[in-house]
C-alpha positions in Angstrom: 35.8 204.5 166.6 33.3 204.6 169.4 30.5 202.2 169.6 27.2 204.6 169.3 25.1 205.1 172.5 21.9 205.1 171.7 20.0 206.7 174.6 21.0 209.1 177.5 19.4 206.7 179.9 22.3 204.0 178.1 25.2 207.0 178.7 24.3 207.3 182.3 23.9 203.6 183.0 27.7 203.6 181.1 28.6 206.7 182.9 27.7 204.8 186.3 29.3 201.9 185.9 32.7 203.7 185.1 32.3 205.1 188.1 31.4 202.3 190.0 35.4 200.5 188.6 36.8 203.3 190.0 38.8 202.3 193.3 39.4 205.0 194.9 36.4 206.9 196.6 34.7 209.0 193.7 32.1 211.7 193.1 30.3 213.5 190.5 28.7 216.9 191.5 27.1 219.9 190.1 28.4 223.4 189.7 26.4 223.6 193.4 28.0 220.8 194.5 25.1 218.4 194.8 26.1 214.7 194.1 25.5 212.9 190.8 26.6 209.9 191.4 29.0 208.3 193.5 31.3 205.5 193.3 30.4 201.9 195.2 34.1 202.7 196.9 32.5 205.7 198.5 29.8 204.6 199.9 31.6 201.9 201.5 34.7 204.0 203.0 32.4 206.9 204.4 29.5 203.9 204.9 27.1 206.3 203.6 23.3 205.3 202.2 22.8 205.8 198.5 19.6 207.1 199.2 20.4 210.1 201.5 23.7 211.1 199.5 22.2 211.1 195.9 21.2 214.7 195.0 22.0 215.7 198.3 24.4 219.3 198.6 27.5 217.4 199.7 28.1 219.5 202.5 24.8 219.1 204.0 26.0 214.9 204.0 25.7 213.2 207.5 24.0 216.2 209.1 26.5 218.8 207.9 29.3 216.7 209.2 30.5 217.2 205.7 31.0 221.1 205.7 34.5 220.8 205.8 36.7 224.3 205.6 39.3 222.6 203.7 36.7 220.9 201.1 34.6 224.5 200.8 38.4 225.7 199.9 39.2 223.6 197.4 35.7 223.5 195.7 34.7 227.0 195.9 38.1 229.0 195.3 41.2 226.9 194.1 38.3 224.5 191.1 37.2 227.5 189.6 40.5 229.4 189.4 42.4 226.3 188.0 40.2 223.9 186.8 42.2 221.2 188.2 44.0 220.0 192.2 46.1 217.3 192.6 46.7 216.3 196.0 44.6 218.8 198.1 45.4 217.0 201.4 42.5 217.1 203.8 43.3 215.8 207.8 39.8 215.7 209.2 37.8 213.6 211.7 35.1 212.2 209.1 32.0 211.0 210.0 31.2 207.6 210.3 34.9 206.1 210.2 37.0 208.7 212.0 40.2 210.6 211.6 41.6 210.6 208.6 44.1 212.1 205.9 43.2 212.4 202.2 44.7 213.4 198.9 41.8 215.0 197.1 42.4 214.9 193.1 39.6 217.4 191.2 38.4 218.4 188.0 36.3 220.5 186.4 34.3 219.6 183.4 33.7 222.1 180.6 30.8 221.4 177.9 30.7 222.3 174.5 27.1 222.7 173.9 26.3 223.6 177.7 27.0 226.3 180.2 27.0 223.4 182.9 29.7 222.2 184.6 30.8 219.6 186.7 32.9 218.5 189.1 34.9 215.5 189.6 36.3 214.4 193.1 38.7 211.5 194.0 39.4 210.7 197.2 42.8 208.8 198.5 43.3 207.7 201.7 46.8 208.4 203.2 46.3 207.4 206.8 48.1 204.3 206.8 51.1 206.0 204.9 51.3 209.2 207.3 51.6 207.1 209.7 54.5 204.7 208.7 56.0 208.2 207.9 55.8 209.6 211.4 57.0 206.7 212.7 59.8 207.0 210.5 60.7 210.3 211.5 60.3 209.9 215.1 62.1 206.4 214.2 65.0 208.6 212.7 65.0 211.3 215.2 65.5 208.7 218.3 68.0 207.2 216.5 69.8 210.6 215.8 70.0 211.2 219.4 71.1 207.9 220.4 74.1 208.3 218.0 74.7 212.2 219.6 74.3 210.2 222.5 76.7 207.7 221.7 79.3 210.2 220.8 79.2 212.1 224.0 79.8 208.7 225.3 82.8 208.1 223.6 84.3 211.7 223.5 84.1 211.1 227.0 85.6 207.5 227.3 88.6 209.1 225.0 88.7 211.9 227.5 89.4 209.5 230.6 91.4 206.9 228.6 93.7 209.9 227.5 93.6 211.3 231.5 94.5 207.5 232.8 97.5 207.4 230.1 98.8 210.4 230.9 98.2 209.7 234.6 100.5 206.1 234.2 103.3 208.0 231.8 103.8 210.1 234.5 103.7 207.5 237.4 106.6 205.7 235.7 108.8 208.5 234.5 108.7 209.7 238.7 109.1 205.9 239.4 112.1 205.9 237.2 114.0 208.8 238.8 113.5 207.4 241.8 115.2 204.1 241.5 118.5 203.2 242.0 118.7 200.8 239.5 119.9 202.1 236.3 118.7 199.0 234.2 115.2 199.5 235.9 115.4 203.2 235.9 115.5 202.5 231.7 113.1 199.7 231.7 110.7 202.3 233.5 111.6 205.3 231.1 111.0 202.5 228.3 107.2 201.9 229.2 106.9 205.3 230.1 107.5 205.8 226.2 105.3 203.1 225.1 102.4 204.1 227.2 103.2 207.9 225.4 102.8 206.0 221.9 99.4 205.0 222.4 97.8 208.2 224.2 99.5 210.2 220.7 96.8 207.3 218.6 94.7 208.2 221.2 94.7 212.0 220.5 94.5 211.2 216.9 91.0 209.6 217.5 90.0 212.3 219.5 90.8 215.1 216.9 89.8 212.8 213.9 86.4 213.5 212.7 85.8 209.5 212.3 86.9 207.7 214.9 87.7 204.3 212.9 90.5 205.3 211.0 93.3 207.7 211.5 95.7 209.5 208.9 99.1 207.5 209.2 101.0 210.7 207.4 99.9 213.2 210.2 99.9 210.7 213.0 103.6 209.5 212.5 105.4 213.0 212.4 103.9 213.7 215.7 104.7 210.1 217.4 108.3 210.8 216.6 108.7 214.5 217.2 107.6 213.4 220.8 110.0 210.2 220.8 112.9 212.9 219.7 112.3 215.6 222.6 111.5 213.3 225.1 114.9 210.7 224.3 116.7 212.3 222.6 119.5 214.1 224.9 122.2 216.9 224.1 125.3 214.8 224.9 124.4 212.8 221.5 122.3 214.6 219.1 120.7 212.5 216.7 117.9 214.3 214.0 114.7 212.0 213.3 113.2 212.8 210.2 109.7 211.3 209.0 109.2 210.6 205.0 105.1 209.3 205.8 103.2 209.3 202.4 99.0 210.3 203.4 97.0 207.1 203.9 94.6 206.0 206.7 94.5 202.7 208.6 92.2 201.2 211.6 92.7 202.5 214.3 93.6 199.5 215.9 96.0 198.7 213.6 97.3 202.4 213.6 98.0 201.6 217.4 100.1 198.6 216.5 102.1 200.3 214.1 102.8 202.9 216.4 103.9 200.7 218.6 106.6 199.5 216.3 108.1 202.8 215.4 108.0 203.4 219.5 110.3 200.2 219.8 112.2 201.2 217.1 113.0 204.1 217.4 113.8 203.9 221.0 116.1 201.1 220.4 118.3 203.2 217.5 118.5 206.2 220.0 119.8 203.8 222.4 122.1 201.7 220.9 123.1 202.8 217.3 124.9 206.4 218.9 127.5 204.6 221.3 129.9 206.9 220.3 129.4 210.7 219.3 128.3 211.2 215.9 128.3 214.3 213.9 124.9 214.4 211.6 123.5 210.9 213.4 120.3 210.2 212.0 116.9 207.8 212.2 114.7 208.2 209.2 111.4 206.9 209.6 109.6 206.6 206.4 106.2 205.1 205.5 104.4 204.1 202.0 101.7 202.9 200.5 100.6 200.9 197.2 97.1 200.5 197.5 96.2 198.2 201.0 99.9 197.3 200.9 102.3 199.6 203.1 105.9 199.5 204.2 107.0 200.5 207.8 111.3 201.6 207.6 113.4 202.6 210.5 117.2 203.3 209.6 119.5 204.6 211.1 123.3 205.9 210.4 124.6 204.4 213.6 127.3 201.8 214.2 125.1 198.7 213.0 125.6 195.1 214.7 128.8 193.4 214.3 129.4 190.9 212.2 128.6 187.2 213.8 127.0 189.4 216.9 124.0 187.2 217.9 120.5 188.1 217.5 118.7 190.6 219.6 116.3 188.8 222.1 115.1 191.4 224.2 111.5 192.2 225.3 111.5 195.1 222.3 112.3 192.6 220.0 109.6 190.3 221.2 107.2 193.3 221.3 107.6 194.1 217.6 107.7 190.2 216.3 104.2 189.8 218.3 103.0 193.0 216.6 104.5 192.4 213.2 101.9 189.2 213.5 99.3 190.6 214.4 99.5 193.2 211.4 99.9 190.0 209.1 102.9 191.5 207.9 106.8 190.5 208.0 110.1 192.2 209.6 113.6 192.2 207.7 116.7 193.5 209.2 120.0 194.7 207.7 122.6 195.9 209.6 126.2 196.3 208.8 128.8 199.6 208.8 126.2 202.0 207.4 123.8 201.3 210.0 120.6 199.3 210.3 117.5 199.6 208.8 114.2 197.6 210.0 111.5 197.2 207.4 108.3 196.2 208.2 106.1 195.1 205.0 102.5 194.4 204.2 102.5 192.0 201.6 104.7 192.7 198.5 106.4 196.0 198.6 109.7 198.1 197.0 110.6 200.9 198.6 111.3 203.9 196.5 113.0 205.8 200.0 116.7 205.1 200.4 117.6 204.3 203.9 119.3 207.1 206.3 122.9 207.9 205.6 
């Protein structure tokens, strides 16, 4: 139940006071848009005097610095079609305090008893907040083009690191056919085919649409199809095949592990053929169980003799040193069926049967 007024002078005194709680700057006008009353808030954001606004058309405020298009639009066409606007925003230089952007919120009052109406305006001061948000967006948008930018830089640096590779590949493989020395004439070819192994991560990154992570499946095929037609010679024809399940690593990683299968598959087309071999084989195969993987290079060649010591080579020391780095571990067997070099991440049983 409402507590009885007794007076209209005691409903207006209420009425004001309602007003006057109301944060947000606040009028109350007539269907001619003179002002009733007006919240305390108003009169101190718009540092207007009581005296001149009270009953005053509110367009003719501040000597008509009031008569704002996008007020007369919102009062004399959108009110009486709709009753009701909820953020009308208004940019306008405002007398007295500037330029500023409000949310206007109106109403219009219906009576009962009375053809009057009134009007009801609320006034919210967004400046601060446009602001922040153009900041933000300007904010975003130099940040965007740093990043474009940024990638230009490094689509180019991939460009002229892929150039310089090629550029030393083919320095040593001309430096290696032009020695006399058939141990450095392989030594050469050797490094010509490591330098090869990184420009393939290389292209990887460059063709990748993120450049921290490459797809192992797609990027070990291709290593190896370039390992086979580039050592692989027709007095000894020996098949690689690649068994890669999909899976992406770091890129720096994925260069490691290229790396390997370069050694490794260089040093089974060099030594595990000797002899000529109907259907000789390396079968490179790769597999994942969740962040655990398994690297395997076998071959079908003559494997090491038995008691032969181990191999101590700068391949070998290569692949230990990149083993290490890739926190994982290297086992060998070797006997009459060939040799097969595993290189595990953690705990992992292969499910791909070695080359035969």
């Amino acid at each position: 139940m409402f507590h009885p007024i007794a007076n209209i002078e005691d409903a207006q005194t209420l009425a004001q006071a309602i007003v006057n709680t109301i944060v947000e700057p606040f009028l109350v006008l007539d269907e001619k848009f003179h002002v009733l009353a007006a919240s305390r808030s108003f009169y101190q954001t718009f540092k207007v005097d009581p005296e001149q606004t009270h009953g005053a058309l509110l367009y003719a405020l501040g000597d008509g610095q009031w008569d704002i298009p996008a007020l007369r639009l919102l009062l004399e066409t959108i009110i009486p079609e709709k009753t009701a606007m909820d953020g009308f925003e208004v940019d306008y230089d405002f007398p007295n305090i500037g330029r500023r952007t409000m949310l206007l919120n109106a109403r219009k009052v219906l009576y009962d008893h009375s053809s009057a109406i009134t009007i009801l305006l609320a006034f919210n001061d967004i400046t601060a907040r446009r602001v922040i948000e153009k900041e933000k967006a300007e904010l975003l948008g130099r940040t965007e083009e740093l990043l474009r930018q940024k990638d230009v830089l490094l689509r180019e640096m991939e460009h002229r690191v892929a150039n310089s590779l090629q550029i030393i590949a083919s320095i040593l493989l001309l430096k290696a056919r032009s020695v006399t020395s058939e141990e450095t004439r392989q030594h050469l070819r050797d490094a010509h085919q490591r330098v090869l192994s990184v420009a393939e991560v290389q292209r990887h990154l460059h063709t990748e649409a993120g450049l921290d992570e490459i797809d192992v499946g797609s990027y070990l095929p291709k290593l190896c199809s370039s390992l086979a037609s580039s050592m692989v010679g027709d007095a000894q024809p020996i098949a690689v095949k690649v068994t890669a399940q999909g899976g992406r690593m770091d890129s720096q990683k994925a260069v490691s592990l290229g790396l390997i299968v370069t050694e490794l598959v260089l040093n089974a087309i060099k030594y595990a053929f000797p002899r000529e071999k109907a259907a000789a084989l390396i079968h490179v195969s790769y597999e994942t169980n969740g962040s655990d993987w398994k690297l395997t290079v076998s071959d079908n060649g003559i494997g090491k003799p038995t008691g032969a010591a181990p191999t101590t080579g700068l391949g070998t020391a290569i692949v230990e040193a990149l083993v290490k780095q890739l926190e994982a571990r290297v086992d060998v067997i070797s006997d009459s069926n060939g040799t097969s070099v595993s290189v595990t991440r953690a705990t992992f049983t292969s499910r791909i049967p070695r080359a035969a």
